[in-house]
VEXTORTI-749259 format. One record per residue: residue number from 1; x, y, z of N, C-alpha, C in turn. Coordinates in nm, 3 decimals, always signed. Layout:
N
[NUM, [X, Y, Z], [X, Y, Z], [X, Y, Z]],
...
This chain:
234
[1, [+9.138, +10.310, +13.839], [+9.156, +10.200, +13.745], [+9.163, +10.252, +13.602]],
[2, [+9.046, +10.358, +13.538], [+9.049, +10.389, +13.443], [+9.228, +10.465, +13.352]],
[3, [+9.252, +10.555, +13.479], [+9.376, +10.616, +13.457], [+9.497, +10.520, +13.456]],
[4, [+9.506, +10.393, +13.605], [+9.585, +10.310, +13.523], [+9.630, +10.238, +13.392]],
[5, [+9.512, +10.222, +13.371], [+9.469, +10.183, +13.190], [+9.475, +10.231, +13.080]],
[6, [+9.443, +10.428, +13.087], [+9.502, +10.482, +13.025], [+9.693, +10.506, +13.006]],
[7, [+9.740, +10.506, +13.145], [+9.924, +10.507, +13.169], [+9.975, +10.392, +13.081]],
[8, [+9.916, +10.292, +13.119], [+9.989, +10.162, +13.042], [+9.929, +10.156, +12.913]],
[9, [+9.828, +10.172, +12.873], [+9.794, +10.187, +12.735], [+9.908, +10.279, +12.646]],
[10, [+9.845, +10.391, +12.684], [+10.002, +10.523, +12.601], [+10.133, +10.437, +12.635]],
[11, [+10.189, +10.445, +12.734], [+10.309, +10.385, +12.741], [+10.355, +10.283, +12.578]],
[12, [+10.189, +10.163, +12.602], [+10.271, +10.070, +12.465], [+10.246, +10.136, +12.375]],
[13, [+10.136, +10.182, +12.360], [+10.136, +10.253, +12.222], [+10.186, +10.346, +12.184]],
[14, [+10.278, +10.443, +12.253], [+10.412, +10.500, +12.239], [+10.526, +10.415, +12.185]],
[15, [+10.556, +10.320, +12.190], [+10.610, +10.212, +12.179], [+10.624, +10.167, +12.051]],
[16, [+10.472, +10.164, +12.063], [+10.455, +10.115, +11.884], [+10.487, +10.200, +11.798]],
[17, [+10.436, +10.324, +11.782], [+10.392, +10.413, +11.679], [+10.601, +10.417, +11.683]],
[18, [+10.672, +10.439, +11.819], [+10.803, +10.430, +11.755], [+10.891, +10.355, +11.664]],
[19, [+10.823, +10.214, +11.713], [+10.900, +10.143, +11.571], [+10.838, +10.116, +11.492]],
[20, [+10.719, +10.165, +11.473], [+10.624, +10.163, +11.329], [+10.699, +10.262, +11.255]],
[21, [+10.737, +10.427, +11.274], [+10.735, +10.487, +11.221], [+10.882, +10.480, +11.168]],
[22, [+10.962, +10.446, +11.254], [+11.096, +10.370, +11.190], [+11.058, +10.335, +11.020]],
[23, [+10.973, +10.187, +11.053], [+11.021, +10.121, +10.927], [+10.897, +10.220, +10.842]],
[24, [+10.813, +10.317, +10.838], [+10.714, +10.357, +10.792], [+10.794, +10.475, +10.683]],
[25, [+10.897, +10.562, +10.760], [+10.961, +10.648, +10.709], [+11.070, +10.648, +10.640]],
[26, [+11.135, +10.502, +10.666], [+11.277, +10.477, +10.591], [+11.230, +10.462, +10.466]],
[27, [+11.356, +10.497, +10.401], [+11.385, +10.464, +10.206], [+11.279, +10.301, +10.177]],
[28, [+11.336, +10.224, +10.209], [+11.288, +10.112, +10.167], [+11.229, +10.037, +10.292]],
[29, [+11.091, +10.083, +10.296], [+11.030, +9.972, +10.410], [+10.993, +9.862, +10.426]],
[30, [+10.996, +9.767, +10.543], [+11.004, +9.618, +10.487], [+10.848, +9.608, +10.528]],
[31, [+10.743, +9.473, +10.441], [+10.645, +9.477, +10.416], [+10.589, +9.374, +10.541]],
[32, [+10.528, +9.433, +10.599], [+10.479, +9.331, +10.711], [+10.334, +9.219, +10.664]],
[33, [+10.350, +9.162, +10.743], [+10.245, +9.053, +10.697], [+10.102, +9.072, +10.574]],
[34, [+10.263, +9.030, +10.471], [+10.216, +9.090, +10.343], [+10.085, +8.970, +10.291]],
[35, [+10.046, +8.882, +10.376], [+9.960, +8.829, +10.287], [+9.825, +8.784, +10.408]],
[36, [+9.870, +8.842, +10.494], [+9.762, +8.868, +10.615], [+9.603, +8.879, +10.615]],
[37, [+9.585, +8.961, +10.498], [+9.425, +9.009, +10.411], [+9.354, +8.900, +10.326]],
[38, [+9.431, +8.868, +10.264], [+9.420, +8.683, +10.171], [+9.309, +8.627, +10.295]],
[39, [+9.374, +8.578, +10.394], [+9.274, +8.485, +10.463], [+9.117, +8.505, +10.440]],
[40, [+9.113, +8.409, +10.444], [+8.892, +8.359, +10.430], [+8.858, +8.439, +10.573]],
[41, [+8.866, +8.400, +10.693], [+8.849, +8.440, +10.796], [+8.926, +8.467, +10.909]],
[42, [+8.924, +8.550, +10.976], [+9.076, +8.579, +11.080], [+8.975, +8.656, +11.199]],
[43, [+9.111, +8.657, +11.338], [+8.998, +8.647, +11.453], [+9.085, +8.815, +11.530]],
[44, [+8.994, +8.831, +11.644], [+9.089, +8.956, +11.657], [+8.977, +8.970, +11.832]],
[45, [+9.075, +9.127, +11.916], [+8.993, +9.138, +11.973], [+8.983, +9.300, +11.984]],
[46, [+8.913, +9.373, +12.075], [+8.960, +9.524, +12.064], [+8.929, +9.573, +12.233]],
[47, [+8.949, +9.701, +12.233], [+8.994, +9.775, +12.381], [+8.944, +9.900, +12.356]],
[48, [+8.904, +9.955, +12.408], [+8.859, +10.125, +12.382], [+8.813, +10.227, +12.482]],
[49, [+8.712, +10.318, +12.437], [+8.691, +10.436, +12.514], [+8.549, +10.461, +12.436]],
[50, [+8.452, +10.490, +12.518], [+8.314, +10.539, +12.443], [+8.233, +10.673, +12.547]],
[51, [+8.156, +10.744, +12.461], [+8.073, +10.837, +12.515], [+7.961, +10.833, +12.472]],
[52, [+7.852, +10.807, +12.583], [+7.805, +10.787, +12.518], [+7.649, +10.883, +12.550]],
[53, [+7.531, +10.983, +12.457], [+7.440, +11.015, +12.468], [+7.301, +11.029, +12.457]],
[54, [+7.219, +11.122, +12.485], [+7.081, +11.099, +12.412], [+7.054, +11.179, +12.301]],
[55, [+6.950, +11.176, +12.243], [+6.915, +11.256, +12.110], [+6.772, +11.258, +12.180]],
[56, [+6.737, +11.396, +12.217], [+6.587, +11.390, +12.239], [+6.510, +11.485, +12.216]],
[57, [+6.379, +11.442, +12.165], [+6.297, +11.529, +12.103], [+6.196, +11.557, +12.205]],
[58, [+6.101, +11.689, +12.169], [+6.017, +11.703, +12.243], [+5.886, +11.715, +12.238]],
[59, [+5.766, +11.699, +12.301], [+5.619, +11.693, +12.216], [+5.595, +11.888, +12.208]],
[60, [+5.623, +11.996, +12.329], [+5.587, +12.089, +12.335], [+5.752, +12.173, +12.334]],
[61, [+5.729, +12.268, +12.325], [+5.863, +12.356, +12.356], [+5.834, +12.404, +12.470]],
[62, [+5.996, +12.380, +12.537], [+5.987, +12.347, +12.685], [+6.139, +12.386, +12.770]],
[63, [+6.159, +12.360, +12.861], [+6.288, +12.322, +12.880], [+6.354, +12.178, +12.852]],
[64, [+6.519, +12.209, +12.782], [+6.543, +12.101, +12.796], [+6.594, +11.988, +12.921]],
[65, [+6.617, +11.894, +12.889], [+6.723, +11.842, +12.980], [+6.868, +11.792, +12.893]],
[66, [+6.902, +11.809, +13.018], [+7.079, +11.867, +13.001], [+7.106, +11.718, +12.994]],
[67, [+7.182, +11.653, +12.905], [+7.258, +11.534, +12.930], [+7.397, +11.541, +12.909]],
[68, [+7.507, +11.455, +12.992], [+7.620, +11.509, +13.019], [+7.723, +11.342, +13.011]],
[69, [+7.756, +11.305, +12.889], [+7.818, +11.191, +12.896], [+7.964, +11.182, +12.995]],
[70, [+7.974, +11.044, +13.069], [+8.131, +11.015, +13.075], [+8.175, +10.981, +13.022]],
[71, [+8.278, +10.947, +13.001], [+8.395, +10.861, +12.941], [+8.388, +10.701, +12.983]],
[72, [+8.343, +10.627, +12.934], [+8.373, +10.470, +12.914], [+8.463, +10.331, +12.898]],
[73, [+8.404, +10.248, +12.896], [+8.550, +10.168, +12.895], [+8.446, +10.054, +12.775]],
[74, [+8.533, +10.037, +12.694], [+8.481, +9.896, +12.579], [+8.592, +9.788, +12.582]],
[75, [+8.557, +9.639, +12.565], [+8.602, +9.557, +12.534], [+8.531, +9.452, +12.479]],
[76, [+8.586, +9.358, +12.392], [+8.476, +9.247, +12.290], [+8.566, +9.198, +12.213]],
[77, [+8.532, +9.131, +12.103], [+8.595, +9.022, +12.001], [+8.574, +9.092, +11.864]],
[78, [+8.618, +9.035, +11.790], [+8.634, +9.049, +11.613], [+8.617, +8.950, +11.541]],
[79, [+8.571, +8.940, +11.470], [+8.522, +8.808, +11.339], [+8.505, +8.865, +11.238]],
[80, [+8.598, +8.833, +11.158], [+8.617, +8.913, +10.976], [+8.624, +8.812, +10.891]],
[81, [+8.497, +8.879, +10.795], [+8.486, +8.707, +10.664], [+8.546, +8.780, +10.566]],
[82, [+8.619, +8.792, +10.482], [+8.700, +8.833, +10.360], [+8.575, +8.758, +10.280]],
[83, [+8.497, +8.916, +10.203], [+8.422, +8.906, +10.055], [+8.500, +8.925, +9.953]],
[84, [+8.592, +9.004, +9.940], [+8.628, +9.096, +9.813], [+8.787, +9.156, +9.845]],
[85, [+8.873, +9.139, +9.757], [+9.010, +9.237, +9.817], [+8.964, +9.402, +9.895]],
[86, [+8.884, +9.414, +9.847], [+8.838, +9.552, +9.928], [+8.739, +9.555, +10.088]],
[87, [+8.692, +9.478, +10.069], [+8.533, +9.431, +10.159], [+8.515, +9.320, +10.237]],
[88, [+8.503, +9.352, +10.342], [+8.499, +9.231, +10.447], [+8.331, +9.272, +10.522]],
[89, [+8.355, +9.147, +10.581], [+8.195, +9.175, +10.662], [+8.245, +9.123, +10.806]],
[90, [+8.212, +9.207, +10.944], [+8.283, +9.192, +11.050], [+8.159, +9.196, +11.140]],
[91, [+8.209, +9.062, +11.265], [+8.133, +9.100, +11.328], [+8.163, +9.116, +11.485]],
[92, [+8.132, +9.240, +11.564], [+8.236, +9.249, +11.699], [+8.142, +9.294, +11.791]],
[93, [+8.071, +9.190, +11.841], [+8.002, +9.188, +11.991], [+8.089, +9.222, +12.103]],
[94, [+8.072, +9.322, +12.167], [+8.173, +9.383, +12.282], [+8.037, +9.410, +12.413]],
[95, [+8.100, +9.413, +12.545], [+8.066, +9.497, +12.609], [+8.096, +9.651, +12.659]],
[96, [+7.995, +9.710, +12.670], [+8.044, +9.830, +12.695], [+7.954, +9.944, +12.800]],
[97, [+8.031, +9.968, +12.906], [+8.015, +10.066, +13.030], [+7.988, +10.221, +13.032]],
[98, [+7.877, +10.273, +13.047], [+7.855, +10.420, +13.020], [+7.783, +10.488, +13.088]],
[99, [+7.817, +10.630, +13.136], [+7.743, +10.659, +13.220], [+7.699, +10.776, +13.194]],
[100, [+7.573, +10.831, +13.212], [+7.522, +10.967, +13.153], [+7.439, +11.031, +13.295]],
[101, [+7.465, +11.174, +13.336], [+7.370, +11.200, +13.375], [+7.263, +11.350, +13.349]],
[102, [+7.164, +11.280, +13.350], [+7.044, +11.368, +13.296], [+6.993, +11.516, +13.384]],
[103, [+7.023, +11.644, +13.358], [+6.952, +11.761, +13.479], [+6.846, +11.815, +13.404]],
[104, [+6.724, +11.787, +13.498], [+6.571, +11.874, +13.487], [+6.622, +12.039, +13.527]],
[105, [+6.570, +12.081, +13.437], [+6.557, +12.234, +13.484], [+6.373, +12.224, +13.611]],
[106, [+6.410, +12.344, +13.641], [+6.262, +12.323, +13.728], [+6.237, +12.288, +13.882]],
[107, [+6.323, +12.202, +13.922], [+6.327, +12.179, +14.020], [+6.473, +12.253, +14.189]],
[108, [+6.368, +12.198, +14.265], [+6.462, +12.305, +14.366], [+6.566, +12.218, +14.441]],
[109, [+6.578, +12.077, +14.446], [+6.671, +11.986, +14.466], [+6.717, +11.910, +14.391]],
[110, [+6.827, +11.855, +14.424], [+6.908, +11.782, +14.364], [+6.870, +11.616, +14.302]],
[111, [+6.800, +11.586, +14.427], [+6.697, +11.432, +14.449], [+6.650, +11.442, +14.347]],
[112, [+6.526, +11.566, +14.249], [+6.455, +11.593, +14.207], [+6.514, +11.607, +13.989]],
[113, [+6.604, +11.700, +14.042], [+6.651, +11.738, +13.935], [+6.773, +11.665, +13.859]],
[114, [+6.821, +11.572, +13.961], [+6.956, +11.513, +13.848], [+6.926, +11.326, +13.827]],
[115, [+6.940, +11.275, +13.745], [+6.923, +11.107, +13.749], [+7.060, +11.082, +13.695]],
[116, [+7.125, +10.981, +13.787], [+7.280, +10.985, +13.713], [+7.196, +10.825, +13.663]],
[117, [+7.249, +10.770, +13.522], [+7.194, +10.722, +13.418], [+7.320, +10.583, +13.404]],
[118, [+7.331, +10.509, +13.513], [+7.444, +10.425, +13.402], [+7.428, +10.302, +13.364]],
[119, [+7.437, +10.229, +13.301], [+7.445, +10.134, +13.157], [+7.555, +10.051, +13.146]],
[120, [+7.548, +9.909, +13.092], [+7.592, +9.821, +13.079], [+7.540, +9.797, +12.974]],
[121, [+7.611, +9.783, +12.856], [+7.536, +9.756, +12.727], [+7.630, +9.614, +12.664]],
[122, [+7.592, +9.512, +12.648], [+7.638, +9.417, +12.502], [+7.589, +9.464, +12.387]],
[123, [+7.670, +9.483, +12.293], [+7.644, +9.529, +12.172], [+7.689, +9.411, +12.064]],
[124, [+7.581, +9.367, +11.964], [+7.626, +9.284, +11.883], [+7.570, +9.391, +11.731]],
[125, [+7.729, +9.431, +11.699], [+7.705, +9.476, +11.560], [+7.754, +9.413, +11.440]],
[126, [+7.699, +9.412, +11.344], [+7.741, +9.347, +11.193], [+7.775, +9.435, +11.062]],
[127, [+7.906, +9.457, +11.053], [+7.954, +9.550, +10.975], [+8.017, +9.531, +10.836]],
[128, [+7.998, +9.603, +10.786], [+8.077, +9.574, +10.602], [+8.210, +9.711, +10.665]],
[129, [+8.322, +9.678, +10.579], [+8.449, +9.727, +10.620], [+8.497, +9.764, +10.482]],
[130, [+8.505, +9.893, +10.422], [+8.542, +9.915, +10.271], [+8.711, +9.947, +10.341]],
[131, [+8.765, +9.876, +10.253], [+8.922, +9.923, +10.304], [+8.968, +9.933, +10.142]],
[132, [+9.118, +10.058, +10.147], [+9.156, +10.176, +10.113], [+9.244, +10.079, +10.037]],
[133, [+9.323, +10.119, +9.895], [+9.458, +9.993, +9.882], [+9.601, +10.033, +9.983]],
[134, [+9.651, +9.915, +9.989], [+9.746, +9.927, +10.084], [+9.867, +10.004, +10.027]],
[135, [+9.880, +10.072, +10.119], [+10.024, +10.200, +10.047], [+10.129, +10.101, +10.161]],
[136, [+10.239, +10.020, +10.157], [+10.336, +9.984, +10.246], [+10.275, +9.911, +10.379]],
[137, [+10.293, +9.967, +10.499], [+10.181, +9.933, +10.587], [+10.115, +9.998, +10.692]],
[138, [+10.010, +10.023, +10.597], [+9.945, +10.122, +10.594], [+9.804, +10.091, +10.497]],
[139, [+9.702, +10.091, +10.593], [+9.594, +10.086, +10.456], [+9.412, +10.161, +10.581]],
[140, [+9.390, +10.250, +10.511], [+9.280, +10.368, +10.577], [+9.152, +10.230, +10.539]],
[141, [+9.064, +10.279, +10.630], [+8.911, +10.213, +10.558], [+8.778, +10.264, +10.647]],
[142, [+8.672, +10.237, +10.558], [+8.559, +10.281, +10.652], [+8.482, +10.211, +10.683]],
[143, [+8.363, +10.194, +10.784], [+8.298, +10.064, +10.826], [+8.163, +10.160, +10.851]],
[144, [+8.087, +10.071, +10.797], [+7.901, +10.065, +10.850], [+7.870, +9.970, +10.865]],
[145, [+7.771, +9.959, +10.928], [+7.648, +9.901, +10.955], [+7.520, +9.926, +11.047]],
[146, [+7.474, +9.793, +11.064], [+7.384, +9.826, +11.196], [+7.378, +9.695, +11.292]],
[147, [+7.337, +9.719, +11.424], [+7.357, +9.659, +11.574], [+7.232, +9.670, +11.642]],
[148, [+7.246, +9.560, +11.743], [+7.151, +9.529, +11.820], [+7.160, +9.564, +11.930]],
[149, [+7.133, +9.635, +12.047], [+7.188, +9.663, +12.156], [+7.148, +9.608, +12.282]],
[150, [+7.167, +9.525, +12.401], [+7.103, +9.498, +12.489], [+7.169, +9.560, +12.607]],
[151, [+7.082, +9.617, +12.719], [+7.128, +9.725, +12.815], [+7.104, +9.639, +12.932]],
[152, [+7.169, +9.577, +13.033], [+7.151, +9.488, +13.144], [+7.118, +9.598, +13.247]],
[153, [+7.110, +9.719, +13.251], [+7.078, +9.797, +13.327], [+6.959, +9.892, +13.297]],
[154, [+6.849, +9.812, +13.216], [+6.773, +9.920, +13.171], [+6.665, +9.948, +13.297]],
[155, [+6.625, +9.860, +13.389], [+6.526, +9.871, +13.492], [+6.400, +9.881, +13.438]],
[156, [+6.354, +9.830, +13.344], [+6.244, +9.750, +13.256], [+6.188, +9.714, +13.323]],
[157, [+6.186, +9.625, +13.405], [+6.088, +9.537, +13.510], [+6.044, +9.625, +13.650]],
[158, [+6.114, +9.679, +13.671], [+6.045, +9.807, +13.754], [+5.918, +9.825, +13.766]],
[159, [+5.861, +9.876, +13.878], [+5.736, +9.940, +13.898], [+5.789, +10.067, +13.927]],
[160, [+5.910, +10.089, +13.999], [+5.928, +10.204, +14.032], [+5.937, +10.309, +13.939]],
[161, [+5.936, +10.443, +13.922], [+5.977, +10.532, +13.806], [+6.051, +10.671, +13.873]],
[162, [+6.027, +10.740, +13.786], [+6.114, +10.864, +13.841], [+6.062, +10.916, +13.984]],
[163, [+5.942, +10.904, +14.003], [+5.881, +10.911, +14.165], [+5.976, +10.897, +14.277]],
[164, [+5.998, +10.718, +14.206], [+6.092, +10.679, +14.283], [+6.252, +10.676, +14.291]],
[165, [+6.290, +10.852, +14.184], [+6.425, +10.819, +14.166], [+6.460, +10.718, +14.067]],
[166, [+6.390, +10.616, +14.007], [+6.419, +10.507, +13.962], [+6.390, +10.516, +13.765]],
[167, [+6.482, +10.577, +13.701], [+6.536, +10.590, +13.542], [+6.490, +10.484, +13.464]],
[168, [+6.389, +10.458, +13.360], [+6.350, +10.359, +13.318], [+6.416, +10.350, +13.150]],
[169, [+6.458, +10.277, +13.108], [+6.458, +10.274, +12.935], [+6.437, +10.118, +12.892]],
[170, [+6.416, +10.096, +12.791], [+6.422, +10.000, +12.711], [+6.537, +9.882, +12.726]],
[171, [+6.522, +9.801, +12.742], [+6.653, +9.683, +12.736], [+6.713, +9.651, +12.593]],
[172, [+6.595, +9.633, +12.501], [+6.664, +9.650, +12.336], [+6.679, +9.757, +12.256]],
[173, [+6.751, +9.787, +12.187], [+6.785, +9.907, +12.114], [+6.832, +9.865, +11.973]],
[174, [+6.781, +9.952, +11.865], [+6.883, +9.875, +11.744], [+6.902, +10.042, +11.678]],
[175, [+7.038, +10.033, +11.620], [+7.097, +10.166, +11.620], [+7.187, +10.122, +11.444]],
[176, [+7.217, +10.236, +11.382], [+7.291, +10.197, +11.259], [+7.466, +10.280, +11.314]],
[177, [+7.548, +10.218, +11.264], [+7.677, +10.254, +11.278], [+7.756, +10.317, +11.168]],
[178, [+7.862, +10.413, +11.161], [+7.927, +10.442, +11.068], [+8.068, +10.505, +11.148]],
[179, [+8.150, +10.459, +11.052], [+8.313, +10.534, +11.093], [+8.437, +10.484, +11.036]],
[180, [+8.563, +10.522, +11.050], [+8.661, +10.471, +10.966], [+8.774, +10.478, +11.084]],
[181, [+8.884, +10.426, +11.019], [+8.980, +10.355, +11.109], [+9.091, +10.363, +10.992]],
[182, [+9.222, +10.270, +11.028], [+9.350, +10.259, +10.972], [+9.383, +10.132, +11.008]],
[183, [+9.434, +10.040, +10.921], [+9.504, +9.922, +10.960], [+9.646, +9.935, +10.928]],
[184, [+9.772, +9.917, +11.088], [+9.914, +9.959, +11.039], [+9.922, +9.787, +11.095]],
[185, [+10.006, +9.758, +10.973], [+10.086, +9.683, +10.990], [+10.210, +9.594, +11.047]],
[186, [+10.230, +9.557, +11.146], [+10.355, +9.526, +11.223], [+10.424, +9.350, +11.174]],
[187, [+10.533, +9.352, +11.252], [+10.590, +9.221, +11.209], [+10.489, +9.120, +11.258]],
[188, [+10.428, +9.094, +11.386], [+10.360, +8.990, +11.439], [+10.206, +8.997, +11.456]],
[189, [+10.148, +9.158, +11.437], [+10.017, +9.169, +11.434], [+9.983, +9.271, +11.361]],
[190, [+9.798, +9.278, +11.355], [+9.809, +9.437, +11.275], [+9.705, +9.483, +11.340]],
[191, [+9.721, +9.633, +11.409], [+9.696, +9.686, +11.503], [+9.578, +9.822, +11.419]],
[192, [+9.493, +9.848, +11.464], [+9.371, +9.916, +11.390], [+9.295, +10.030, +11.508]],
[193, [+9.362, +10.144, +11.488], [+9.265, +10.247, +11.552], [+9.096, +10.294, +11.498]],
[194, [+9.052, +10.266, +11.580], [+8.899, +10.331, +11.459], [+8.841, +10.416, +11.541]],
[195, [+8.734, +10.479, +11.500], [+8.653, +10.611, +11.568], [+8.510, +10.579, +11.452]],
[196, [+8.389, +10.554, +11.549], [+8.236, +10.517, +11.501], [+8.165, +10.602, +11.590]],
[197, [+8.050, +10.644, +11.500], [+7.969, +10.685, +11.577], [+7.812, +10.603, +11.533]],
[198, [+7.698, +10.568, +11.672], [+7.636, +10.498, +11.712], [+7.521, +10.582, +11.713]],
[199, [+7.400, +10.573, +11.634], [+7.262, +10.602, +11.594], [+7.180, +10.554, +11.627]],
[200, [+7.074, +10.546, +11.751], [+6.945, +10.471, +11.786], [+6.880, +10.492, +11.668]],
[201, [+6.825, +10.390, +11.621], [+6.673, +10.425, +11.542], [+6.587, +10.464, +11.626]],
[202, [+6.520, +10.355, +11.733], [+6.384, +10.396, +11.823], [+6.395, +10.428, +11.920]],
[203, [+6.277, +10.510, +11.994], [+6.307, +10.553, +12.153], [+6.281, +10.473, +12.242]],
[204, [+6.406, +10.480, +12.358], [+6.427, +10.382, +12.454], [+6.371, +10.433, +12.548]],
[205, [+6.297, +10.524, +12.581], [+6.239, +10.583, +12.725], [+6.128, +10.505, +12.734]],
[206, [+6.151, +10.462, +12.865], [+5.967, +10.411, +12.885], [+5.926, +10.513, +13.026]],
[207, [+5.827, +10.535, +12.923], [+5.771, +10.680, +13.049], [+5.711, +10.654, +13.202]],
[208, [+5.677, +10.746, +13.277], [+5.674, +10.708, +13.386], [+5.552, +10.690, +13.407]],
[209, [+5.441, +10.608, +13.558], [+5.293, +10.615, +13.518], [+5.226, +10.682, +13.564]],
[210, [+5.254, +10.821, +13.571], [+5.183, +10.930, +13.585], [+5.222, +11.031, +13.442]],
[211, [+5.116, +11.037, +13.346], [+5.128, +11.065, +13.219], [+5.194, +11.235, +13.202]],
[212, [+5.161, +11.296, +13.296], [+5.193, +11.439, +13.317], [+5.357, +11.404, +13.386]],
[213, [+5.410, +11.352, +13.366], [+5.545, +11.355, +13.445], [+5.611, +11.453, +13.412]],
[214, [+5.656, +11.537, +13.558], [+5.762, +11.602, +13.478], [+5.898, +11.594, +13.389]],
[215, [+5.943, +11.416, +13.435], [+6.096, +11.358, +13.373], [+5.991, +11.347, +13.210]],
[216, [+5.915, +11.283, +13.229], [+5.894, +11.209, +13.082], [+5.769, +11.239, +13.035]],
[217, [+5.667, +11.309, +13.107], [+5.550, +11.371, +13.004], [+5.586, +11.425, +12.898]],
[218, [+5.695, +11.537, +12.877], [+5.687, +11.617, +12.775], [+5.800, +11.528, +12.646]],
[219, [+5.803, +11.389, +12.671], [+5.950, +11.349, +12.584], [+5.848, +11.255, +12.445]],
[220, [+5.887, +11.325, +12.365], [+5.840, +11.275, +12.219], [+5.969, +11.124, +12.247]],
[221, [+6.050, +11.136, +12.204], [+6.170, +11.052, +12.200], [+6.264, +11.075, +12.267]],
[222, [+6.358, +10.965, +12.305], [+6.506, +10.963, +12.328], [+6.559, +10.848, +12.302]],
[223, [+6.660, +10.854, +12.192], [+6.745, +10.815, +12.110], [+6.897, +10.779, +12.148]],
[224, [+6.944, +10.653, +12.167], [+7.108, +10.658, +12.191], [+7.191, +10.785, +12.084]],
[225, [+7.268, +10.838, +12.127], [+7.362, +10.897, +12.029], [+7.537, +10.826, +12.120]],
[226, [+7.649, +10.818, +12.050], [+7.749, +10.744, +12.096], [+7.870, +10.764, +11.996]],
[227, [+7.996, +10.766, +12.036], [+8.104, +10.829, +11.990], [+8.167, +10.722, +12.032]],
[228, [+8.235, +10.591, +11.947], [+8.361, +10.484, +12.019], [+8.511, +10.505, +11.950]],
[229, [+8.579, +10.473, +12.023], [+8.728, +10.499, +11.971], [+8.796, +10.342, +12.028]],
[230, [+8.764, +10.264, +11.928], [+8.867, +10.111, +11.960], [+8.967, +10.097, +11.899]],
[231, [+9.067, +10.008, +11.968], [+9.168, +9.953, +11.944], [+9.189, +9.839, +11.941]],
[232, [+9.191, +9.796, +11.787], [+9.187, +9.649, +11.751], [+9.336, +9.592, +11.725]],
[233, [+9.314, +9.472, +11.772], [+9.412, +9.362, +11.777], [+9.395, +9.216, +11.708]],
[234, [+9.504, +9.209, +11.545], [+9.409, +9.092, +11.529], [+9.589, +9.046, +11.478]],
């Protein structure tokens, strides 16, 4: 499925970038929805790709554990309030699919030593959007903020723990965001590549209840870390 999605994705967006770059490169380019930005509020949605990891600290020096992101799939909405010709404030609750898995050094099986880690996250983030002046159509910009994260797969309610094979973290997460993007211009829409990367503030591990664990005795913290690449449509 994923690879279908990637085929037909490139395909249009091969597509595009061809007759974008048409009118992008000619002598006199014609100005696409030149008054598009004006609006008070405008709606949009996006499509993407995420990776996503941990950041983890340790109480002793030790071995680590190895974490090993996949490749993801994102989708969600857009809501942009126009503050300022430069500055918007956006807000784009998506879901998003990720899978990590974690290897203990130490151990002599596989049962023991690997937890494949995967996640279902809604993410509701609230972003300020500094955008670049528009050269034709064409205009660069960068986006921060910070987000709330909820993980439908955290296994919170569990009794079980790593004993049982069974990966515990946190269901809420709140993380700060930063990254930049491009808004190109077309006759009927305006199409926005971006690339963010995703910062836990607090640690989401909830340890296991045997305090000496080997998964989680020695873990000071673990922290989301996350790399998204969307494709907005508004």
């Amino acid at each position: 499925m994923k690879r279908l999605f990637c085929i037909l994705f490139l395909l249009i967006t091969s597509q595009i970038f061809a007759q974008f770059g048409q009118s992008l490169f000619s002598k006199d380019p014609i100005i696409n929805l030149e008054n598009f930005d004006r609006q008070r509020v405008h709606w949009g949605y996006f499509l993407g790709f995420s990776s996503f990891d941990f950041k983890t600290d340790y109480k002793t020096v030790g071995n680590d554990i190895n974490v090993k992101g996949q490749t993801g799939f994102n989708v969600g909405l857009v809501g942009n309030l126009r503050l300022h010709e430069y500055i918007d404030l956006r807000f784009e609750p998506g879901l998003y699919y990720a899978s990590r898995t974690l290897t203990y050094s130490g151990f002599t099986n596989d049962r023991d030593a690997i937890r494949e880690v995967k996640a279902t996250y809604i993410n509701f983030p609230l972003l300020l959007k500094f955008s670049s002046l528009r050269t034709g159509n064409v205009r660069p910009y960068l986006v921060g903020g910070v987000s709330t994260t909820l993980n439908l797969s955290s296994n919170s309610k569990s009794d079980d723990d790593n004993y049982q094979q069974r990966f515990r973290v946190k269901p809420w997460t709140q993380n700060y965001e930063i990254g930049f993007g491009i808004d190109l211009y077309f006759e009927y829409f305006k199409f926005s590549p971006s690339i963010r990367g995703v910062f836990g503030f607090n640690d989401e591990l909830i340890r296991d209840n045997n305090p000496d664990s080997p998964w989680t005795g020695n873990v000071e913290s673990m922290k989301t870390r996350a790399v998204l690449i969307n494709f907005t449509f508004h």
